[in-house]
N, C-alpha and C positions, 0 to 999 in steps of 0.2 A: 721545375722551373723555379729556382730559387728567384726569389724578389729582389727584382732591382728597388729597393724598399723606399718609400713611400709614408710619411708617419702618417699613421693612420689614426681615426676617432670615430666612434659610433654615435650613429641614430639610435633610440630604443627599438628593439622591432619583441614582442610582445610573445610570446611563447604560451600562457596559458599557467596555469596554476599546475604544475607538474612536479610531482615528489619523486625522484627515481627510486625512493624505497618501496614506495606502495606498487609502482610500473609493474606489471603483469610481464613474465617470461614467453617467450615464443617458443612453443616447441621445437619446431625447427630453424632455432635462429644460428647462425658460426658461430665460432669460436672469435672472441672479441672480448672487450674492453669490458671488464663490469659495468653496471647501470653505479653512476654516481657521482661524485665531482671530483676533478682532476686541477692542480694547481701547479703551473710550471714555474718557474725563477728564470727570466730569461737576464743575457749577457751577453758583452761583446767584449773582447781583447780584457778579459777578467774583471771587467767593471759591469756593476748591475746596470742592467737597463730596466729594468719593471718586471711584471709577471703577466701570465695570462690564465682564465680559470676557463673549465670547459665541463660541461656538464650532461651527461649521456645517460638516455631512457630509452627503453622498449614499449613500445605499446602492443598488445597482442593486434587487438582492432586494426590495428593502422597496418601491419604489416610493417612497420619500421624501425629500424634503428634511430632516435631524432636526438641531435646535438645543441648546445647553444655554448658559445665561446664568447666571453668577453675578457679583451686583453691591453696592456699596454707595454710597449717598447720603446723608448727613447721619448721625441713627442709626439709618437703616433697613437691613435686610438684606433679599436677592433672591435664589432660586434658579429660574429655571423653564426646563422641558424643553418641547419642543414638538416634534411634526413635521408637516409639511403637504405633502400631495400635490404631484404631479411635474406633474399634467398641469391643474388650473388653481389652485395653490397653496390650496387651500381647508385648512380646518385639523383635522385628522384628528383630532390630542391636543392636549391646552395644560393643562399642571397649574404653576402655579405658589404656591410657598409664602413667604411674607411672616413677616417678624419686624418689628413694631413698633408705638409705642403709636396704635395704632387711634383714631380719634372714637368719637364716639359713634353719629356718625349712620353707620359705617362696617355692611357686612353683614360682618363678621367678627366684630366687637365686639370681641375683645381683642388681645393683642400678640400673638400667633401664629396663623397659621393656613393654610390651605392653599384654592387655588381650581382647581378642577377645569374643563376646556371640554370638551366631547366633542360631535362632528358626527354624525347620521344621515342624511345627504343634502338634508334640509330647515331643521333647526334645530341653534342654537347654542347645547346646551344647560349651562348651568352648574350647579355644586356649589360645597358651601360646608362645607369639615369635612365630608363624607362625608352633606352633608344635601341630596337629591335634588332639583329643579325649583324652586331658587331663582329662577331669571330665566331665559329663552331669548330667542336670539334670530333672526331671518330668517339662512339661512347666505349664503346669495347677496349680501349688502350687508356682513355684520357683520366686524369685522377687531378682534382684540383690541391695545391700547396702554395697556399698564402706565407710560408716560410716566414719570419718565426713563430708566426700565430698557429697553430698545433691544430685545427679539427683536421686537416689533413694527412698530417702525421702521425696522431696519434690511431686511425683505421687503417694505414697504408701496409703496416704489418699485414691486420687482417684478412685487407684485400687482395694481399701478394700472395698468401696462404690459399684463401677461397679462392681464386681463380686460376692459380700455378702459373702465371703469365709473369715472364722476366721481362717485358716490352713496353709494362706500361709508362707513361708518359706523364708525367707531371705537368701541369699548366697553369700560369695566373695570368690573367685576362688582364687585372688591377696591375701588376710589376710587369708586364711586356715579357712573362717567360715562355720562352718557345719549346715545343717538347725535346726533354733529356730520356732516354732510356734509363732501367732501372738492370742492375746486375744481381743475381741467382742471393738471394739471402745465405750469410756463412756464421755459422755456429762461433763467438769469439774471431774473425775475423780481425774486426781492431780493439785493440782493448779499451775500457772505455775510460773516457776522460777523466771523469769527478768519483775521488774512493769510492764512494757509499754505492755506486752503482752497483749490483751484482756482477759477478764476471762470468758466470754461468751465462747472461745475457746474448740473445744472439743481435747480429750486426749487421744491419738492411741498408747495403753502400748501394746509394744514389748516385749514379755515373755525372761526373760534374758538378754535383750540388749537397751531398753530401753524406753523414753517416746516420740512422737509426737503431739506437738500443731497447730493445723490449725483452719479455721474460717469453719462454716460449710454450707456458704452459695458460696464464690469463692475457697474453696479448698486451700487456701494461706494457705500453714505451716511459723507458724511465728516463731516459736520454737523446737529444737530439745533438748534431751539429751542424747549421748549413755555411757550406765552403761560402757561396758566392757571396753571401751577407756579412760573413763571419760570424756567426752566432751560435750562440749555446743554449739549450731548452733544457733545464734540469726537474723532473720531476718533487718536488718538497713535500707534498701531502693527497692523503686520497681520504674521501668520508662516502660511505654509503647511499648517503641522501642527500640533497640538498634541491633547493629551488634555484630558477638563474637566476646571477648576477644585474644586477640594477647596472644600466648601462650609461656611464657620464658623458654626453657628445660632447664636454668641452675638455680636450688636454690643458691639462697641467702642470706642464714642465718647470722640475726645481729652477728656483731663481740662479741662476749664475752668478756668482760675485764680479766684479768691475772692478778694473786697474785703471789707478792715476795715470792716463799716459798721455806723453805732447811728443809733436814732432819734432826734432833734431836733427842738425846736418853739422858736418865738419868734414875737416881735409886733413890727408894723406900725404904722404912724405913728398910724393910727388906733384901734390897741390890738386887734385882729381878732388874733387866732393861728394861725398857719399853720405847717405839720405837714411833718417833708422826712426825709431819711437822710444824713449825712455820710459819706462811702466815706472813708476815709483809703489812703495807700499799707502794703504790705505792708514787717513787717520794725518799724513804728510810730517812723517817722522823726521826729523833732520841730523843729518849728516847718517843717511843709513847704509848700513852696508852692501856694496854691489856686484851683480854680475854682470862680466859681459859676455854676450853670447855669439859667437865666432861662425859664420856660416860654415855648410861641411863643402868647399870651393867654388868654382865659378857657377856664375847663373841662378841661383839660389836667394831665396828674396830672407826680410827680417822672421820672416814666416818660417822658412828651413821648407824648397818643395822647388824645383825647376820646372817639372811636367805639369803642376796645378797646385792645388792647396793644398797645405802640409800642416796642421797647426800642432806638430810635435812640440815647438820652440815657446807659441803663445800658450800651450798648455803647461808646460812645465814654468813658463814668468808667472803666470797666476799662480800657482803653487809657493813660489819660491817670494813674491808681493804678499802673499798672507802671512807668509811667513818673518817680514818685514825687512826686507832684500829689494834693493831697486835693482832693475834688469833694465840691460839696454840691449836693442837686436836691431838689427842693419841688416840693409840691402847691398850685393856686393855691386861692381861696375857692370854699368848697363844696365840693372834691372832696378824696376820701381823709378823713385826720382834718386840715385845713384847714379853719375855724370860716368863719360870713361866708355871702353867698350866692353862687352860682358868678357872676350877672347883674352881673359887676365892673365900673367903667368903667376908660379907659386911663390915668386918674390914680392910681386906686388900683392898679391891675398896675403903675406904675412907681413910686408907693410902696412896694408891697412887694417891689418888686427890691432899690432901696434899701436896705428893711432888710433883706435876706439880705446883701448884701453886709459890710454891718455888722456883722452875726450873724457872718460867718464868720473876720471879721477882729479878735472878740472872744474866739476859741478860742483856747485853750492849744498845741495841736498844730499849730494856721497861723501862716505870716510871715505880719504882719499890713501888710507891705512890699510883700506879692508876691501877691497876692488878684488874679483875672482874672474879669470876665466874659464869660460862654460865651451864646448865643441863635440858636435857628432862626427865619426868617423873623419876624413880630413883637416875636418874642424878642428878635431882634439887634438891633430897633430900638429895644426897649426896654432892651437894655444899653449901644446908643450914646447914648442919652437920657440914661441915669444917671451913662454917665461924663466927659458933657460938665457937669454939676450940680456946685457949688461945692461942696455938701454931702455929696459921696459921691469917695474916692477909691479909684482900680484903679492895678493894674501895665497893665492892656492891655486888650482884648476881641477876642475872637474872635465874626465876625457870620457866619452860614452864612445863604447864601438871603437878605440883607435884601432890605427894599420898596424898589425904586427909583423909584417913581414915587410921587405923592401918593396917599394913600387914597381920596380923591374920586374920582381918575382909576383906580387902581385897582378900586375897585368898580364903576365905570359898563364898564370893559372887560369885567369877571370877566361883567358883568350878575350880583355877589352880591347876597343880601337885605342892605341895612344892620339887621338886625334882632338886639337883645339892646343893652346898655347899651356895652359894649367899642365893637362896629362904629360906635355913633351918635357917640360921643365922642371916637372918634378920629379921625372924619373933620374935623377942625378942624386936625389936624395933618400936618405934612409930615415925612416923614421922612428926605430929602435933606437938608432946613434942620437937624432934629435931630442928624444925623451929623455935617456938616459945623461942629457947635459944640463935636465932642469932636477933643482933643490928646493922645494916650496913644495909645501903640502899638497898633496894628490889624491885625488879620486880617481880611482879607472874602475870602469866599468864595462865588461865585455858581456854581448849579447851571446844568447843560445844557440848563434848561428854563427858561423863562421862567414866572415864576408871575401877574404880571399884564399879560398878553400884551406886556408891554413890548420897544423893537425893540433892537438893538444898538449902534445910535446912542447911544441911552438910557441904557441900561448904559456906555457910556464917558463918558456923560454926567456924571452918577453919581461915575463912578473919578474924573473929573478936578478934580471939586467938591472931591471928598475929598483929593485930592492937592495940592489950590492951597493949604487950610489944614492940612495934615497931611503934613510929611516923613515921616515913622512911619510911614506905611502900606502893608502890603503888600497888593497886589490881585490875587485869580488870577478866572480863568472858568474851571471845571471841564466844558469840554463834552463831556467824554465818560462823565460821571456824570449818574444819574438827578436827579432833584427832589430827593431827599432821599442824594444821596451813596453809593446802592448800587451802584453798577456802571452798565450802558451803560441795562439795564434799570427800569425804577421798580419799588422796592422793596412797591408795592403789593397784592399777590396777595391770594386770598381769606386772611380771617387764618384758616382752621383749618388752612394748611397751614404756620402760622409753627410749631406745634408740633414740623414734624418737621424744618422747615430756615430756620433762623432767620435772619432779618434783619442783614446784618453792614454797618457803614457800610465805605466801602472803606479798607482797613487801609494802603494806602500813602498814600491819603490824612489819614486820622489820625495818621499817623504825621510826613508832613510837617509838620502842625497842630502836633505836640507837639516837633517840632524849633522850630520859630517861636517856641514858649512858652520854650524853653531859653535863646533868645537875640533877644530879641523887638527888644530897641532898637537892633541892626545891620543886622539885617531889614528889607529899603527892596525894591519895584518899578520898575521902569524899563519897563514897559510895561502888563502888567497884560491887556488884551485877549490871548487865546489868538487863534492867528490862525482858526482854523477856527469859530469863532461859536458861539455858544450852539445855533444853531440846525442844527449839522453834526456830529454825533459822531461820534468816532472809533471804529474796529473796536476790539474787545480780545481777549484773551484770560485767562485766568486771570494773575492782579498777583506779581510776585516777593515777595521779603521789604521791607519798606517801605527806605524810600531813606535812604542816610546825612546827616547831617543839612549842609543847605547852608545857610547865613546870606543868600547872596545868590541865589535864586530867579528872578531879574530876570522876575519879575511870572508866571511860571508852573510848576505843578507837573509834577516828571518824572512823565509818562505810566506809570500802573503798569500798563495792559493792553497795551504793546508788549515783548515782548522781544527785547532788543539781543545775544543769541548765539542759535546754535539748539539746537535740544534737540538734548539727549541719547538716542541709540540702542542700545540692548543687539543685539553680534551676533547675525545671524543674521535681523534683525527690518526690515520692509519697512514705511516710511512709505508712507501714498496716494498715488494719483498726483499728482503737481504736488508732494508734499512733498519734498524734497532730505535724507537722513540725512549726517551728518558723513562724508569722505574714507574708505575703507577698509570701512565697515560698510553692515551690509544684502544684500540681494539685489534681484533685479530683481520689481520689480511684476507682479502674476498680467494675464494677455493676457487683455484684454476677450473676454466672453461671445461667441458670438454675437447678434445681436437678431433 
């Protein structure tokens, strides 16, 4: 049951003075996880989100396996203690206490609260804040998974092993997850994400919710990934001993910087009003340089999202405001306070690009010299449209995702409804032919995915159009970013988990974007195709701090999910197996369990 997530924050709950060095072994305890402390690196769409530590002892006395995790993820906070039986890991306790803004549809309902498991031989039964027989469930199949917080994850190996049961059933009481079956553990089944993982690792796919990598001789998970959250658990370090974590009940999520922004409206060729924010840079720099940002067609608000909230568009104005770039982003007709009906055609969305452009380049605070169009998919074709137009001048445009292939062909591919006035009218046009009519500096930028199943062929097809009439332009394939520029994974998860771990477009990629804008007409491609294909993405790992700025690119962007040193080790502290710690530091890896 991957978490419909919840940020979460812990209560202290008290564990006792417990050294997992000193812990007594159990004769007959499984095979499992050394006694010690475990530190994960968690992540979402290749941006850190926090880590979580977990700390695991044996007591001979006790008969038990006892856990204590404290973690954070975006601004959630996590404390939970657990212990479960020696002799077939079942779960004795599992109290865990959450800090964070809760849904609605959440059984906690507010930003704190506490979730109690307690076993009687047959059922699993839970509490909620002290209020008895909120939900049970079958003990024999049910396995708690607070997803991304690990004490579930990281036994789930074990348990799959001691019990030989492909059925069991993940559950979080806290995220509303209803049980998912679990599929046969496969030796390398998928490969695993982040290099340093071993590839000996085997691969415990969670039907719906996601993959587990561990070694299959000490049970160490070194790798998680839950689909429904989109997250990534990457093991960083392991020590022999340690006491638990001091648990902080208050999150403390990094400050967010803050854009200058006021509301704006202007009119359209056809006199329709439409409604937008101009962000300006911080500090109120005058006469700074601007983008505008082009929605990707009809229905789409200044936000870039038809269905709900989409903060692709405000993520990247903050990026591109610090950078000292005023951004302006609009709602198109009918949505927001944008007059008009949303049922636009493609002449009118490229009339009213048009006039934002104009609009922006009539403000007191813009070079009215240095104005750039910005557009996702439609968008970018509707900003190569406008700035190929007599009547409309740019410093450049930056095109994320354009169509390469014709709307005809693309729609017959998608098998889309041509249906609404946009889809019917723009099938008359090509947007290769449109591109290749603009001369002003370019960014294009094609995502890991193909959006209308277009082949590779295609896509260089494309580049080289643009290049035969266009020195100015620089072309990357971003294949190891999702559709929409989040990381390896698509930034599309249910949205009520956008609340707790937001959407980030990936930051060395943005950042290369805003090096380009810096110096856009020295900025040229020499190749353009990444060699590995739209259709091969590359592993990553969590993205360094974005790359300094290079003019010459020679057609592709440095890789921000590989890092070219390795990490850094505090002595004393023992990477996984297969992980190498720098010369001098570490100790030797805990000897595989018996199995």
């Amino acid at each position: 049951m991957l978490p419909r997530l919840r940020l979460l924050a812990l209560a202290p709950l008290c564990l006792g003075s417990l050294l997992a060095s000193t812990a007594p072994q159990h004769a007959q305890a499984p095979p499992g996880p050394p006694d010690g402390t475990y530190v994960y690196a968690l992540s979402r769409n290749g941006t850190d989100q926090g880590q979580t530590t977990i700390v695991v002892f044996r007591r001979d006395e006790a008969g038990t396996i006892e856990t204590n995790e404290t973690g954070a993820a975006g601004a959630a906070r996590a404390q939970i203690v657990a212990a479960f039986r020696y002799k077939d890991l079942g779960v004795d306790s599992y109290v865990a206490t959450y800090q964070a803004p809760f849904l609605r549809t959440s059984a906690l309902g507010r930003g704190f609260g506490t979730v109690r498991y307690r076993a009687d031989g047959k059922r699993l039964n839970a509490a909620i804040d002290g209020v008895r027989g909120v939900t049970s469930f079958a003990q024999a199949r049910a396995w708690i998974l607070d997803a991304p917080f690990m004490t579930g994850a990281l036994l789930l190996p074990t348990l799959r092993h001691r019990s030989g049961q492909s059925d069991l059933s993940p559950v979080s009481e806290a995220f509303d997850e209803g049980p998912s079956d679990l599929v046969a553990e496969r030796l390398v089944a998928t490969a695993p994400h982040f290099p340093k993982t071993p590839k000996t690792d085997a691969a415990l796919e969670l039907t719906g919710l996601g993959t587990i990598w561990f070694d299959r001789g000490n049970y160490i998970v070194h790798e998680a990934h839950f689909d429904r959250v989109n997250f990534d658990a990457r093991l960083v370090s392991y020590t022999r001993g340690a006491a638990p974590v001091a648990f902080d009940a208050a999150p403390n999520p990094a400050a967010k910087p803050r854009m200058n922004g006021f509301a704006v409206s202007f009119a359209s060729e056809d006199g329709t009003k439409l409604a937008g924010v101009l962000d300006l840079p911080p500090g109120g720099k005058a006469h700074a340089p601007a983008i505008v940002f082009i929605p990707p067609g009809p229905s789409a608000s200044r936000n870039f999202g038809g269905d709900g909230p989409d903060p692709m568009y405000p993520d990247l104005a903050l990026t591109f405001a610090q950078r000292g770039y005023a951004v302006l982003r609009y709602d198109t007709r009918g949505i927001g306070k944008s007059a008009g009906s949303a049922d636009e055609t493609w002449e009118q969305s490229l009339a009213d690009a048009e006039a934002a452009i104009a609009f922006a380049e009539s403000q007191d605070e813009v070079d009215p010299a240095s104005v750039y169009a910005l557009g996702y998919g439609s968008g970018a074709d509707l900003a190569l449209t406008a700035s190929g137009s007599a009547d409309t001048a740019v410093a450049g445009v930056v095109a994320l995702a354009p169509t390469v292939l014709s709307y005809r062909d693309c729609a017959q591919r998608t098998k889309a409804a041509v249906a609404g006035a946009f889809a019917r009218t723009s099938l008359g046009h090509d947007p290769r032919a449109l591109a290749a009519r603009s001369h002003v500096p370019l960014f294009v930028l094609h995502a890991g995915v193909a959006s209308c199943a277009e082949t590779r062929d295609e896509t260089i097809a494309y580049d080289a159009k643009l290049r035969a009439v266009n020195a100015r332009a620089t072309i990357v394939v971003a294949s190891d970013l999702s559709a929409r520029f989040g990381g390896l994974y698509d930034a599309d998860a249910p949205l009520d988990t956008e609340e707790f771990f937001p959407y980030r477009f990936d930051p060395s990629t943005a950042g290369a974007i805003a090096d380009w804008l810096d110096n856009p007409k020295t900025a040229g491609s020499n190749g353009g195709i990444d060699t590995t294909g739209p259709s091969a993405p590359r592993a990553h790992a969590p993205p360094p701090p974005p790359p300094v700025s290079n003019p010459d690119m020679n057609g592709e962007l440095p890789n921000p999910h590989v890092s070219a040193t390795p990490e850094r080790v505090a002595p004393g502290v023992v990477l996984p197996s297969g992980m190498t710690p720098p010369p001098g530091q570490g100790e030797p890896p805990p000897a595989p369990s018996p199995s």
